[in-house]
One Martini backbone bead per residue (centre of mass of N, CA, C, O) as a GRO file, in nm:
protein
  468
    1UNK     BB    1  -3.977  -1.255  -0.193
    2UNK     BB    2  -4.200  -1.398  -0.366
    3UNK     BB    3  -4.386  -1.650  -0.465
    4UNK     BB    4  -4.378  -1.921  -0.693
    5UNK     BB    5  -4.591  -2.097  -0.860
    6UNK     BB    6  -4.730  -2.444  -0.765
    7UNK     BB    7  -4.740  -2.689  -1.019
    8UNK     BB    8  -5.018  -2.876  -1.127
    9UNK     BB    9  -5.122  -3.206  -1.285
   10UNK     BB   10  -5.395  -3.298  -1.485
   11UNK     BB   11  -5.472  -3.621  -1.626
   12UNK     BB   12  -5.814  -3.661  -1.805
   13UNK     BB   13  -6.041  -3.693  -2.001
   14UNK     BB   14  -6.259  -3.607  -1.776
   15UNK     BB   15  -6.386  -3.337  -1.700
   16UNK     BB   16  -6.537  -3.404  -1.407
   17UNK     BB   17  -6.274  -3.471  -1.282
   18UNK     BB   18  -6.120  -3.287  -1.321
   19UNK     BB   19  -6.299  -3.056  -1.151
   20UNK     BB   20  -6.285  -3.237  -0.900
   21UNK     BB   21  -5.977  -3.174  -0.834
   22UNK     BB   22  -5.945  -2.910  -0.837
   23UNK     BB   23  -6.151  -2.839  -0.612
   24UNK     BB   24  -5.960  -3.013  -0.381
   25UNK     BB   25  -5.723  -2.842  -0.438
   26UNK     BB   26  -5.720  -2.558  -0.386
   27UNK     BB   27  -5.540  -2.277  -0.344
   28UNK     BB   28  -5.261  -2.110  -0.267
   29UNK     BB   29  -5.003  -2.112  -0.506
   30UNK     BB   30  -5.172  -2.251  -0.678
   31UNK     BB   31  -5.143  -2.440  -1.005
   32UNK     BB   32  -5.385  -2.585  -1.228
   33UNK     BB   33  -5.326  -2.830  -1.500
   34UNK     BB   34  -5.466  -2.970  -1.755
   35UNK     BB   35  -5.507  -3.267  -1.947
   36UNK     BB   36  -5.668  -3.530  -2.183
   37UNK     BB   37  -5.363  -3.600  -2.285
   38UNK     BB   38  -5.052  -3.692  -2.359
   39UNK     BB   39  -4.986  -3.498  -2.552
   40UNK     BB   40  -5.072  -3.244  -2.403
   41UNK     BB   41  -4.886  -3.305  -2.127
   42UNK     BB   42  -4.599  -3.290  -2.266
   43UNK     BB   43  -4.640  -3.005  -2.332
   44UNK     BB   44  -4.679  -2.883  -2.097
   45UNK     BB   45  -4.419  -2.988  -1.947
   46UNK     BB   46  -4.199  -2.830  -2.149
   47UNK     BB   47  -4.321  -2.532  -2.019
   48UNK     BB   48  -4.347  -2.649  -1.714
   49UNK     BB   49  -4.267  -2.694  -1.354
   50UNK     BB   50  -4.349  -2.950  -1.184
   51UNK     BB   51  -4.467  -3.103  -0.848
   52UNK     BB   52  -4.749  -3.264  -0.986
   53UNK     BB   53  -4.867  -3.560  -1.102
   54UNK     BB   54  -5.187  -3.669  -1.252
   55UNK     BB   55  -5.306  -3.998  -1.333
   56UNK     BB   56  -5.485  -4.171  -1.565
   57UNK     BB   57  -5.511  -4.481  -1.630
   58UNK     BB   58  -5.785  -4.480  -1.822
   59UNK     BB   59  -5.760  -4.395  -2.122
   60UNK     BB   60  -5.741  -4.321  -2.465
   61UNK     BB   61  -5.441  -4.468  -2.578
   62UNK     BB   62  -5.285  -4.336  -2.385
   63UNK     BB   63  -5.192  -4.430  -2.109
   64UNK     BB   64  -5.062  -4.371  -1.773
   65UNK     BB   65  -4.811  -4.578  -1.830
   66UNK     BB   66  -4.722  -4.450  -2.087
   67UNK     BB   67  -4.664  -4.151  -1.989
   68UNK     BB   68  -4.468  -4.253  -1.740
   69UNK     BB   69  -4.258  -4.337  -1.909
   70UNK     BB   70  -4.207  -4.120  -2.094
   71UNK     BB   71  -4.154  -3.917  -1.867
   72UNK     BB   72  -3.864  -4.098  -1.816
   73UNK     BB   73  -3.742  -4.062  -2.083
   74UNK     BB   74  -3.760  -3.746  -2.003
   75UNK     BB   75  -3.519  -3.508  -1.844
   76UNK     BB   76  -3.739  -3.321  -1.769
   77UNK     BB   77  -4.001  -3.534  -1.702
   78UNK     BB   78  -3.866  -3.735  -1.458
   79UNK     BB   79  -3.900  -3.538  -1.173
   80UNK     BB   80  -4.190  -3.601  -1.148
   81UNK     BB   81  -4.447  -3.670  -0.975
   82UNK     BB   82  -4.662  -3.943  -0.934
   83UNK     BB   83  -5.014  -4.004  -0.941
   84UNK     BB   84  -5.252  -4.221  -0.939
   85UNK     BB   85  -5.600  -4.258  -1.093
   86UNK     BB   86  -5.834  -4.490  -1.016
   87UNK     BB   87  -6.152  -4.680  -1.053
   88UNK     BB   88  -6.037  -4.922  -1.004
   89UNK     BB   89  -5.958  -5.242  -0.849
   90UNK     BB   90  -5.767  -5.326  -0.634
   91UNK     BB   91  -5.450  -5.398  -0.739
   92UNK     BB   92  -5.139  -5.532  -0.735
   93UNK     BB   93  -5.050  -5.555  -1.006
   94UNK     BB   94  -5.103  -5.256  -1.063
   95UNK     BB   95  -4.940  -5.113  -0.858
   96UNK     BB   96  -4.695  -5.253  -1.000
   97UNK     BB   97  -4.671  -5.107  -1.243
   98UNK     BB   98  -4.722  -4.799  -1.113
   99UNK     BB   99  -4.396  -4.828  -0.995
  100UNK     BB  100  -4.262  -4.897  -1.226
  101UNK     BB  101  -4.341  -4.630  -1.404
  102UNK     BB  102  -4.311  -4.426  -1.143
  103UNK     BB  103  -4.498  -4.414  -0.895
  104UNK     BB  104  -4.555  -4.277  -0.581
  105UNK     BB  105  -4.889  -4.363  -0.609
  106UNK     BB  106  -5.188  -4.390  -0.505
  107UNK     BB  107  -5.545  -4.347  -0.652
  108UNK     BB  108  -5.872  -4.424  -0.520
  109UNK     BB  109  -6.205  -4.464  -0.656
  110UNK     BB  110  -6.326  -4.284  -0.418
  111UNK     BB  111  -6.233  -3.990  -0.323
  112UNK     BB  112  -6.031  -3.875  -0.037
  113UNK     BB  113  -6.030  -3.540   0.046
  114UNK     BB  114  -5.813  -3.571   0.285
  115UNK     BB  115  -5.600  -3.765   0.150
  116UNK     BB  116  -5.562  -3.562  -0.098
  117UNK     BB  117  -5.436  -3.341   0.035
  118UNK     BB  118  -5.231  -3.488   0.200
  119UNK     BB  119  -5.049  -3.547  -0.044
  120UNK     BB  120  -5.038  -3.254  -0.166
  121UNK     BB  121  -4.918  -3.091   0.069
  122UNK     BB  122  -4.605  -3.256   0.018
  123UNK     BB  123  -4.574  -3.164  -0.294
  124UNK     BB  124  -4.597  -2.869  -0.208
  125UNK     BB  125  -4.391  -2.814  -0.020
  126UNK     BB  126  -4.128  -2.928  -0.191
  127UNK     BB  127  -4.202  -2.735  -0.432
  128UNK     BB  128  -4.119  -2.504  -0.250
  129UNK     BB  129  -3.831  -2.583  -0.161
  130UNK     BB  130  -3.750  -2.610  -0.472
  131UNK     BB  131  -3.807  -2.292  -0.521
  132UNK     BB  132  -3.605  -2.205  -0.289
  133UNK     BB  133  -3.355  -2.305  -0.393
  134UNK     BB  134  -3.352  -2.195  -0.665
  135UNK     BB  135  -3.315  -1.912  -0.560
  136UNK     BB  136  -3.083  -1.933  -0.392
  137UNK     BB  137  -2.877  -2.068  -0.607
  138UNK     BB  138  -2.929  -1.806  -0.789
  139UNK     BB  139  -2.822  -1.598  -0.557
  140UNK     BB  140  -2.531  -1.748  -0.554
  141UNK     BB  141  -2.439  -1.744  -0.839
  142UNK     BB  142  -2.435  -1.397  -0.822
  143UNK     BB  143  -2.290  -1.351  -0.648
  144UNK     BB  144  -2.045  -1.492  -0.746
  145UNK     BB  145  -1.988  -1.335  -0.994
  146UNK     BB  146  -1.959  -1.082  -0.848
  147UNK     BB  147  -1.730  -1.126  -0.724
  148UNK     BB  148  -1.556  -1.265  -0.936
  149UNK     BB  149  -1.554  -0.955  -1.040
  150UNK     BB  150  -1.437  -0.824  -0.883
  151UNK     BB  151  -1.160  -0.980  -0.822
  152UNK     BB  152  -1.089  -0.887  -1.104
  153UNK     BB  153  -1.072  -0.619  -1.106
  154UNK     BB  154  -0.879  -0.613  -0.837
  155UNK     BB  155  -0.633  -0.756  -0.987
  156UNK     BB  156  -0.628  -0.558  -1.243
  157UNK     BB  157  -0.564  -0.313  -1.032
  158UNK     BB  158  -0.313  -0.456  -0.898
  159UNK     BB  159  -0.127  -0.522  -1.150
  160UNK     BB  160  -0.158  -0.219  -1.272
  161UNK     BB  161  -0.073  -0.065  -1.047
  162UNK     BB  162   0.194   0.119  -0.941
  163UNK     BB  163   0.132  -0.018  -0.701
  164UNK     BB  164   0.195  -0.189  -0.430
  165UNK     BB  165   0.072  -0.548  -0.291
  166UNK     BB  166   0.126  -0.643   0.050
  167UNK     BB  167   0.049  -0.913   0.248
  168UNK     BB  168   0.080  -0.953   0.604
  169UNK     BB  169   0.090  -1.072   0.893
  170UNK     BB  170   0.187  -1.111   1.189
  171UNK     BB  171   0.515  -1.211   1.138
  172UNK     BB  172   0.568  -1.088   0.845
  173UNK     BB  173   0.443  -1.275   0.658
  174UNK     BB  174   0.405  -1.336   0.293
  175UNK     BB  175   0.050  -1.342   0.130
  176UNK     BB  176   0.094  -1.143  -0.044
  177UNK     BB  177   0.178  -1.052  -0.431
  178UNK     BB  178   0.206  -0.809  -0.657
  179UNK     BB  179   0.268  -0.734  -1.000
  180UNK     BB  180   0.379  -0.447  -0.876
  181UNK     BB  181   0.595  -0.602  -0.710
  182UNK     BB  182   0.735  -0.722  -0.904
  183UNK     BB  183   0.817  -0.462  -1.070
  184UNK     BB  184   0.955  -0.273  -0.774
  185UNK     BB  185   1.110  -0.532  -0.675
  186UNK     BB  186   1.216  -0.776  -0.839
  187UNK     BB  187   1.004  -0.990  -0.701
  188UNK     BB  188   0.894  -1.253  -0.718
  189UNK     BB  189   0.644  -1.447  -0.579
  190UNK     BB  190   0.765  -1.689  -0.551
  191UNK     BB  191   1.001  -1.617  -0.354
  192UNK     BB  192   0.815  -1.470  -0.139
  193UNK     BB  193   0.612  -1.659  -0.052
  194UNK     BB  194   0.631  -1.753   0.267
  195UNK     BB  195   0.823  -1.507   0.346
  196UNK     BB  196   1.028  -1.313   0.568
  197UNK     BB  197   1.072  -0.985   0.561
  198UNK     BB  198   1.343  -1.021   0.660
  199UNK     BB  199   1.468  -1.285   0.525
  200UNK     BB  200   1.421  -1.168   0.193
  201UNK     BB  201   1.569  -0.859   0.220
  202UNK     BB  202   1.324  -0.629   0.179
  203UNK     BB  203   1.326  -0.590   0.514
  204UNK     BB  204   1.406  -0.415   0.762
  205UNK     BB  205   1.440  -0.387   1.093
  206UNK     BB  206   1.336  -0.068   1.112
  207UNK     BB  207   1.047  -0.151   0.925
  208UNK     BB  208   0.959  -0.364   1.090
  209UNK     BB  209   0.895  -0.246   1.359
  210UNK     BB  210   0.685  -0.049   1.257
  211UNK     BB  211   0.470  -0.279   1.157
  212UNK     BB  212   0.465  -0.396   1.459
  213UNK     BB  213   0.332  -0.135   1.558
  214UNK     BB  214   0.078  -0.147   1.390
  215UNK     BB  215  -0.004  -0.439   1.496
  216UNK     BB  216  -0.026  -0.311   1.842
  217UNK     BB  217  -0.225  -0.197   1.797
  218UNK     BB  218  -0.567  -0.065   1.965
  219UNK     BB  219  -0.736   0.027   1.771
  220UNK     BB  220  -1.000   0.039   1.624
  221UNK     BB  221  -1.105  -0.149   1.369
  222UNK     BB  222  -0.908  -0.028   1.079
  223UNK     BB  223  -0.624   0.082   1.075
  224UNK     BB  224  -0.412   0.374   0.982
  225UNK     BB  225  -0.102   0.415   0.805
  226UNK     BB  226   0.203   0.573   0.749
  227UNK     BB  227   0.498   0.595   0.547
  228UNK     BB  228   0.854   0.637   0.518
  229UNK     BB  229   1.089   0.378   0.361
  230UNK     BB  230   1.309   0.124   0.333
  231UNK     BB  231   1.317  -0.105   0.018
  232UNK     BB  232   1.432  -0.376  -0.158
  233UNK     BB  233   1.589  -0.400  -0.465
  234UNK     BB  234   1.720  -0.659  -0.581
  235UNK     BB  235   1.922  -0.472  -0.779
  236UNK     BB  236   1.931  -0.177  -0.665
  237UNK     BB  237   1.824  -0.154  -0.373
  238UNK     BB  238   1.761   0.073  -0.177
  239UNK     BB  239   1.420   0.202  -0.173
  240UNK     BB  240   1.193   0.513  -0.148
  241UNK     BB  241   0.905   0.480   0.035
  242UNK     BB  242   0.536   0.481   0.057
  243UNK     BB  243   0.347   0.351   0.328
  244UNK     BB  244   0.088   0.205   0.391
  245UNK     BB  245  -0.158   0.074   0.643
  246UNK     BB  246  -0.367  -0.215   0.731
  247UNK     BB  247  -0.544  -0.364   0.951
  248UNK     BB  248  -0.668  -0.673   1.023
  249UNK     BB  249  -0.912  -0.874   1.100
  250UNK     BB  250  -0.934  -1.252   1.163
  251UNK     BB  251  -1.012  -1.275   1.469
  252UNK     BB  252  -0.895  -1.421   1.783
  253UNK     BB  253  -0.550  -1.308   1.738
  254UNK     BB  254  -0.589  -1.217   1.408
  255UNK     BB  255  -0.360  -1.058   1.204
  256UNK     BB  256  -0.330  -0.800   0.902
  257UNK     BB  257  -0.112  -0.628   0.657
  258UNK     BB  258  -0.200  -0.408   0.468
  259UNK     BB  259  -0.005  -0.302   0.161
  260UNK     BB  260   0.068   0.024   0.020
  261UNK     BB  261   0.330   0.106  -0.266
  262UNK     BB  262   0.512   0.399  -0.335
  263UNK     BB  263   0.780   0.479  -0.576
  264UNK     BB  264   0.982   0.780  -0.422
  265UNK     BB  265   1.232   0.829  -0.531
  266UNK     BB  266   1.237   1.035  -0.779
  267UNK     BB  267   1.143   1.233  -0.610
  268UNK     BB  268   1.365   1.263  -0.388
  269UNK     BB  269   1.529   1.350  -0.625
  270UNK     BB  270   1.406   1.597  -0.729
  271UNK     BB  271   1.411   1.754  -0.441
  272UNK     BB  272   1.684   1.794  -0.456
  273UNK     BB  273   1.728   1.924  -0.728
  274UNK     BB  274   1.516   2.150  -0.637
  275UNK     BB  275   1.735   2.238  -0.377
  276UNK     BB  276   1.958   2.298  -0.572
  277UNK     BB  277   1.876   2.490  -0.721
  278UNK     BB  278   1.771   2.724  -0.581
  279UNK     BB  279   2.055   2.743  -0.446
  280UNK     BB  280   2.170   2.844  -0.744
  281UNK     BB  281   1.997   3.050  -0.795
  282UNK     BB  282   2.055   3.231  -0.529
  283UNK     BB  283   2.276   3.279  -0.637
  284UNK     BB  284   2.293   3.390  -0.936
  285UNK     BB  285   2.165   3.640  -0.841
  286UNK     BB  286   2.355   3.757  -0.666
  287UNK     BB  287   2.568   3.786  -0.883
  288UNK     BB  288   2.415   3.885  -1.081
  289UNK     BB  289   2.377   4.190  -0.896
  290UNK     BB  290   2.673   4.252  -0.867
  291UNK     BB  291   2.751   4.277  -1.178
  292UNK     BB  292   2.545   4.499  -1.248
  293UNK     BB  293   2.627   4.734  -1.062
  294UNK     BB  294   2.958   4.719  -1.144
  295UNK     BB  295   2.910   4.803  -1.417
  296UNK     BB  296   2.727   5.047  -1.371
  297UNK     BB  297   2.938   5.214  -1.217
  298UNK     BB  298   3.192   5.203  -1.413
  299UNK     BB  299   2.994   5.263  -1.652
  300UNK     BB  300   2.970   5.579  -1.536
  301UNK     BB  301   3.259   5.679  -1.432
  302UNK     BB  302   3.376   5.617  -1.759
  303UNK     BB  303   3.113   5.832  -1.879
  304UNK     BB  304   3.082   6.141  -2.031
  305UNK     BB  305   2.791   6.053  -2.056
  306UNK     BB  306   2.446   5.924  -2.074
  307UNK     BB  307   2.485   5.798  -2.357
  308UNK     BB  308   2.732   5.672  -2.301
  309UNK     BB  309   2.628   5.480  -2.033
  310UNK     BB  310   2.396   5.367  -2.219
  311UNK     BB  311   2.559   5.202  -2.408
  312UNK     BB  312   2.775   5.042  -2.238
  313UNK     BB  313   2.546   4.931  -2.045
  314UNK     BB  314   2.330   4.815  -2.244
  315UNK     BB  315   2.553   4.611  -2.390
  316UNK     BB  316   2.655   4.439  -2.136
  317UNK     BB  317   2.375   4.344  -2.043
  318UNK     BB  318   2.296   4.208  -2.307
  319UNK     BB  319   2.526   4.007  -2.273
  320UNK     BB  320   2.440   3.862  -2.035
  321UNK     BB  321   2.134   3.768  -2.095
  322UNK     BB  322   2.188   3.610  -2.306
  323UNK     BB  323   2.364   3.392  -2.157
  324UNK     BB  324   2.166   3.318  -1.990
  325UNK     BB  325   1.982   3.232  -2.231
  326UNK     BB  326   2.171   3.010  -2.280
  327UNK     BB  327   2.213   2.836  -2.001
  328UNK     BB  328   1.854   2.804  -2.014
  329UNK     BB  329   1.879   2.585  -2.239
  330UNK     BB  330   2.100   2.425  -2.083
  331UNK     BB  331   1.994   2.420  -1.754
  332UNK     BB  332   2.276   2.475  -1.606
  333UNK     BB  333   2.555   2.328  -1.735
  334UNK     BB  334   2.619   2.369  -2.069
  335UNK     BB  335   2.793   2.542  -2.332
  336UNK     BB  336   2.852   2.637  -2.644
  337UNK     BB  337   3.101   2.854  -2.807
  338UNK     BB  338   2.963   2.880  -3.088
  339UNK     BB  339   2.698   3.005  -2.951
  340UNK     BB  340   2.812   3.237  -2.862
  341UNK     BB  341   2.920   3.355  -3.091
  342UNK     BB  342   2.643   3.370  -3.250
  343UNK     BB  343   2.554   3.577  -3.076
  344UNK     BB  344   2.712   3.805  -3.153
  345UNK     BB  345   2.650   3.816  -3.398
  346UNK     BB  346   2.360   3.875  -3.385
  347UNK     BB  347   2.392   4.155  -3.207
  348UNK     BB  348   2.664   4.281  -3.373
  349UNK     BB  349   2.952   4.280  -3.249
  350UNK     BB  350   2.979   4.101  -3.479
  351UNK     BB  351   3.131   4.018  -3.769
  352UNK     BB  352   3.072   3.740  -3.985
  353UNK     BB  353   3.232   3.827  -4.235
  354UNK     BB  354   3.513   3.893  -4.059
  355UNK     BB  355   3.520   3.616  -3.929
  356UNK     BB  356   3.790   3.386  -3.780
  357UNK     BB  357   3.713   3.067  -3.704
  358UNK     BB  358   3.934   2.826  -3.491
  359UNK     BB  359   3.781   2.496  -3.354
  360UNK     BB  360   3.696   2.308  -3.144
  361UNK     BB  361   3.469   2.140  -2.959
  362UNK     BB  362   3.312   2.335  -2.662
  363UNK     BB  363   3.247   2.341  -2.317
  364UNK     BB  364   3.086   2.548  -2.120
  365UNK     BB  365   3.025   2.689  -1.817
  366UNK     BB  366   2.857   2.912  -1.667
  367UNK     BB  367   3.103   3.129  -1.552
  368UNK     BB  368   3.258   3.112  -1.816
  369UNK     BB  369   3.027   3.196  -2.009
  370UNK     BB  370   2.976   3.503  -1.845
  371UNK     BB  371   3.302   3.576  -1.891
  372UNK     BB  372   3.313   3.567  -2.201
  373UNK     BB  373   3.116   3.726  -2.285
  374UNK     BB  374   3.176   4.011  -2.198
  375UNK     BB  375   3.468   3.987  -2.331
  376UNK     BB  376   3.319   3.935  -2.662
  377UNK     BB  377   3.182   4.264  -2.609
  378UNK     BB  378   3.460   4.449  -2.586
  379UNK     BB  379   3.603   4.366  -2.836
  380UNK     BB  380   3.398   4.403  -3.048
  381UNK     BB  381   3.349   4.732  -2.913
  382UNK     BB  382   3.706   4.823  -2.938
  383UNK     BB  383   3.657   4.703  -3.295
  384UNK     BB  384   3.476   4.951  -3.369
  385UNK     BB  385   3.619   5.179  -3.220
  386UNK     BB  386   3.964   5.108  -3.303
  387UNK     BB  387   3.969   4.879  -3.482
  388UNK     BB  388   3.918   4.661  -3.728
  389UNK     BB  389   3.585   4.740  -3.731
  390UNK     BB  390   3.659   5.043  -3.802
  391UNK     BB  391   3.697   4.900  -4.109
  392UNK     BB  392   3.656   4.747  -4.375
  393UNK     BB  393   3.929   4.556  -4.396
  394UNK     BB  394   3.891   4.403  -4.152
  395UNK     BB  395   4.021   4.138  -3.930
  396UNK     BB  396   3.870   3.864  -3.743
  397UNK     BB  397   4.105   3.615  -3.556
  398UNK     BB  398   3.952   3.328  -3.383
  399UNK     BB  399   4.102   3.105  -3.188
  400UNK     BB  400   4.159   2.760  -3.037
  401UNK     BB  401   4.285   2.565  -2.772
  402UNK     BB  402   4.391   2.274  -2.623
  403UNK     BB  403   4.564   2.276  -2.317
  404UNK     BB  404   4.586   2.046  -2.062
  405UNK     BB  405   4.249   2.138  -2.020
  406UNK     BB  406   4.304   2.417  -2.140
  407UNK     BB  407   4.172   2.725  -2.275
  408UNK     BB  408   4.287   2.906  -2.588
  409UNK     BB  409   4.254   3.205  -2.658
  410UNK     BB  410   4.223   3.380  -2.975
  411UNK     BB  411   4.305   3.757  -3.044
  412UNK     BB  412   4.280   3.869  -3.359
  413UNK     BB  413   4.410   4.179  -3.520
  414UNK     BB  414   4.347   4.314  -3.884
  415UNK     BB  415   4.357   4.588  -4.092
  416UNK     BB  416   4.346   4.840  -3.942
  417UNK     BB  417   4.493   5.031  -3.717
  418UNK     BB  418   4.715   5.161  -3.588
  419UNK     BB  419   4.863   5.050  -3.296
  420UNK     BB  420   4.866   5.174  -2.959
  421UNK     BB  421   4.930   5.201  -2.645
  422UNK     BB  422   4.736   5.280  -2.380
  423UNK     BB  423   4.768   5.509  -2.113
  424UNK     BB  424   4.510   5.322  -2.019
  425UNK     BB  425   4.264   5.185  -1.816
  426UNK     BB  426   3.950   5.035  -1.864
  427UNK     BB  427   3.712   4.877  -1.796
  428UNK     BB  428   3.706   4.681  -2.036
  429UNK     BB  429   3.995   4.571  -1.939
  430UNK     BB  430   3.861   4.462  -1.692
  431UNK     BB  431   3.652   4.279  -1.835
  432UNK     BB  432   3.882   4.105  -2.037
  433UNK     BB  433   4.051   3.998  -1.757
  434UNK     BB  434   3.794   3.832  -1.622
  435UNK     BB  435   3.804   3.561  -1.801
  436UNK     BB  436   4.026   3.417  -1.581
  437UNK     BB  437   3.891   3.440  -1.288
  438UNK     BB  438   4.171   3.586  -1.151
  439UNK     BB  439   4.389   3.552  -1.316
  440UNK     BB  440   4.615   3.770  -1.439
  441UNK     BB  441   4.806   3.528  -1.618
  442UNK     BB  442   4.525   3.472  -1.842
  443UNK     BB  443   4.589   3.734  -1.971
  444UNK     BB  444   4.679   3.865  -2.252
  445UNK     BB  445   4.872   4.124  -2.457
  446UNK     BB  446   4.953   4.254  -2.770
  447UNK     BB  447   5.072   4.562  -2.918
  448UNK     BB  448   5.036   4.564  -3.220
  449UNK     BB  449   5.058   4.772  -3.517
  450UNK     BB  450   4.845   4.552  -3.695
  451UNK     BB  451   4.752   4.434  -3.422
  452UNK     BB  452   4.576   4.296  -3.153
  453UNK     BB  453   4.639   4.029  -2.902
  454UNK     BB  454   4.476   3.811  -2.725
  455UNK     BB  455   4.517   3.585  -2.415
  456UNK     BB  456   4.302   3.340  -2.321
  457UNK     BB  457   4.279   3.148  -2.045
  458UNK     BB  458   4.123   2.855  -1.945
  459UNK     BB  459   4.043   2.687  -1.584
  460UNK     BB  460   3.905   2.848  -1.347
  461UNK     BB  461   3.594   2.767  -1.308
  462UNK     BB  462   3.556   2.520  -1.416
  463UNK     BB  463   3.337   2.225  -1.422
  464UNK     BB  464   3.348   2.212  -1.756
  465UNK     BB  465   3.525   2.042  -2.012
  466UNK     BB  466   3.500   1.963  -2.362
  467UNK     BB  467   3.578   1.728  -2.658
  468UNK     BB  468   3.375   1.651  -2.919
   0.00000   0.00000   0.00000
């Protein structure tokens, strides 16, 4: 960076007195401005910093001890160095008013060309330093704002982020601990800093082992490290991180090890779940394929033609994939039966008008929601086909009770066509008997004259079951 031009300041009334003093001052990096009066030096003064003034001392009006003193009682011109210039007689009276007066010198004429350089070369020289301290403070100042800005974005940083940031020592002493880790790991800075993270018991033996070998390593550089590790959260205890780590040098035989910290439980715990869904998932699949085409098998080989195995099969299917599409919607938890009645009646199976239900509110398991749809689809299509729903009078009362747990289903039909117990069982009245999970006893029918009815226990294969 070049440097900035040194000012001298030359105070005379007469005009060739300036002129011979500038030629004598003359040279590179200086720049020499003159006033003939006080009033004209302190302005100019006000607008540069001098490294040195010349005055004159016998001026008309202020002369140049008034201007001297003038300097001195002014914060900006105090630190000007005066050089005194008078053509008057060396008297020591005046030598000594010129440094009371604030004078660093004195210069009597006729001036030594010799003497003057060498007294301006030294306070070019100081003045040349004085600015070159100034550049450099600037220039530190400036770093340090620098500096003081990174730092403090760099600490907003860690301490909005996710991330945990905690430094240890060769010893595994806590030397920082970020806002994110105390947020990460309920455990205040102030408990955690000077504590050895093992006996903090933040870190077990088994997670210091590895950052020690962390610090043992050999490579070059500030190498880097990753592992997941289990570290103790206050509240929490044992949680799943993701722990990356520099090494870093601070000097010979003295490192650190700097630690950025995820808390990826949350996702543990997802992949878990996404792990055990998958597999309920192909149990489901291969389920639900073995039950479709055992429907297709059946209700082929008891269908008279093409168009009836179509419409028992296509009708079957849908009363499954509906059930599916109910508890897909609630995750594959639990589904409310009254949901499933809902589907039915939507679907046609069941006429809403003539449909008497009652009973509490029930959530049912996905296994017994998936045989209860097929069963109250045979239902619905039995009574439509040769019960309640097959004449306009007919009605149909549904209604349920937990006892001791079991959910009992009845289903009775009124007002139909005369019942008689049919000669055989088909298709329809095995998946009828399927709702109660492979119980036998679970599945009862009474052929009464005026309407069947049919009571359906649930118990065996429920994983939920519950009155709300």
């Amino acid at each position: 960076m070049p440097h900035r031009p040194i000012r001298f300041l030359i105070v005379d009334d007469i005009e060739q007195n300036i002129m011979a003093l500038e030629a004598l001052l003359r040279r590179d990096g200086l720049v020499v401005d003159s006033a003939r009066t006080a009033s004209e030096a302190l302005e100019l003064m006000l607008q540069h910093d001098y490294a040195l003034a010349f005055l004159d001392v016998q001026m008309p009006g202020t002369d140049g001890y008034e201007l001297a003193e003038l300097m001195r009682s002014t914060e900006r011109t105090r630190g000007v160095p005066i050089i005194f210039v008078t053509a008057a007689e060396m008297d020591e009276a005046r030598r000594f008013r010129g440094y009371e007066a604030g004078a660093v010198d004195y210069i009597f004429k006729p001036i030594d060309p010799v003497v003057l350089r060498s007294k301006a070369e030294v306070f070019f020289r100081i003045g040349r330093q004085a600015k070159d301290l100034e550049r450099q403070r600037d220039e530190m100042q400036d770093i340090a704002r620098h500096r003081d800005r990174a730092m403090a974005q760099l600490k907003a940083h860690a301490d909005n982020s996710p991330l945990a940031f905690v430094t240890l020592d060769r010893e595994l002493c806590i030397r920082s601990w970020s806002k994110g880790a105390e947020r990460m790991f309920g455990r205040a800075a102030g408990d955690m800093l000077g504590m050895t993270a093992t006996l903090s018991g933040w870190l077990d033996d088994q997670g210091a082992d590895l950052l020690t070998g962390w610090l043992d390593s050999r490579q070059d550089g500030a190498p880097r490290f990753s592992a997941e590790i289990s570290l103790d959260h206050a509240d929490i205890g044992p949680i799943s991180c993701e722990v990356y780590g520099s090494v870093l040098s601070e000097g010979p035989g003295r490192q650190s090890l700097s630690l950025q910290v995820l808390d990826i439980t949350e996702r543990k715990q997802a992949e878990e779940i996404r792990s055990l869904l998958i597999g309920e998932l192909n149990h489901r699949i291969k389920n639900t394929l073995a039950n479709v085409q055992a429907i297709a098998r059946q209700s082929l080989r008891q269908s008279a033609s093409l168009t009836d195995f179509e419409a028992s099969f296509g009708g079957r299917l849908q009363a499954l994939a509906r059930a599916h599409s109910i508890l897909s919607d609630a995750t594959w938890a639990s589904a409310p039966l009254d949901q499933l009645i809902d589907d039915q009646i939507s679907s046609g199976t069941l006429d809403g008008d003539r449909l008497l239900r009652d009973g509490p509110p029930v959530e049912l398991s996905p296994d017994t929601m998936l045989r209860l749809a097929l069963t109250l689809h045979e239902l619905g299509t039995n009574a439509a086909k040769y019960g309640a729903l097959s004449v306009p009078q007919g009605r149909i009362s549904l209604s349920w009770r937990l006892e001791s747990g079991h959910l009992v289903l009845v289903w009775r039909e009124t007002g139909g066509p005369a019942v008689t117990p049919p000669e055989g069982s088909g298709f329809g009245t095995t998946l009828i008997g399927a709702a109660g999970g492979g119980d036998s006893g679970a599945v009862e029918v009474d052929w009464r004259p005026e309407g069947v009815v049919w009571t359906i226990r649930l118990a065996d294969g429920v994983t939920r079951l519950s009155a709300v």
